[in-house]
N, C-alpha and C positions, 0 to 999 in steps of 0.2 A: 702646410701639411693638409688642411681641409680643403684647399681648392687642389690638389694633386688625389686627395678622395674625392675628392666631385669627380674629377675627370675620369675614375674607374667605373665610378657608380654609371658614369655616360656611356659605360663600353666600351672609352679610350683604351688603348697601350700603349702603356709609358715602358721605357726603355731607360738605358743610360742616359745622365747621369742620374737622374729621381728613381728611377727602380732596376732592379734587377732581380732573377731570378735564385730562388733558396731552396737549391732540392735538396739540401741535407736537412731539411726541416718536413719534407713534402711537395709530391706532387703538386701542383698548382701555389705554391707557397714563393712569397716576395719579400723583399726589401726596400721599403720607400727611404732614400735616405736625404735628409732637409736641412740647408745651412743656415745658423741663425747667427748674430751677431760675433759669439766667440765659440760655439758650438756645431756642430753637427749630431741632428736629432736621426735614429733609425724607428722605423716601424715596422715591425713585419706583418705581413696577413697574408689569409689565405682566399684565394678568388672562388667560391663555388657557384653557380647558376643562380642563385638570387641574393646571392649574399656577400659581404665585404668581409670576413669576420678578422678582427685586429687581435693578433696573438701577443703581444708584447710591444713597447716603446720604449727607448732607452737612449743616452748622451751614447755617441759613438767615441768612444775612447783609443780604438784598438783597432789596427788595421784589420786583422783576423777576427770574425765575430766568436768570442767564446762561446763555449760550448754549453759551460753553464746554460746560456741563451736559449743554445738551440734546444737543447733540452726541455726547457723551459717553454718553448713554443710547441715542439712534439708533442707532450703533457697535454696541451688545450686546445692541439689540431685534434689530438686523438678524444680529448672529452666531449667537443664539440661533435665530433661523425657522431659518438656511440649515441648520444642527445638527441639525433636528426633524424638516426635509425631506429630509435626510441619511440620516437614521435612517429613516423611513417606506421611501424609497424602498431601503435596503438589507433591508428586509422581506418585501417583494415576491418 
């Protein structure tokens, strides 16, 4: 998983099978998904301009990613803007 985050931080785009796109979570939002020995791990993030930011990691269980999840990711896409916009506007 950290050398498929290296490769974003590089600028890469990764495609299938290591990511793919989660716009029921948000615009610019993904799914790294990683095979390990009896497992497959997901990570979701979201890409903005200087940043990686990882909303959630979890054992893929389930063909369909629950929704719980997405929510779940929603939640910390949208805590993370309000924090960014936060911070811009105490710039000013």
């Amino acid at each position: 998983m950290g050398f498929l985050l290296r490769q974003l931080q590089q600028g890469e785009n990764l495609s299938l099978p290591h990511s793919r796109p989660m716009p029921s979570i948000g615009k610019a939002c993904h799914e790294l998904r990683v095979n390990d020995q009896n497992k497959t791990w997901r990570l979701f993030y979201f890409l903005d301009s200087d940043a990686i930011v990882i909303l959630e990691v979890d054992e893929k269980k389930t063909r369909q990613t629950p929704k719980t999840k997405i929510d779940i990711c929603q939640k910390r896409l949208k805590s993370y803007e309000e924090a960014k916009s936060q911070k811009q506007k105490s710039k000013r």
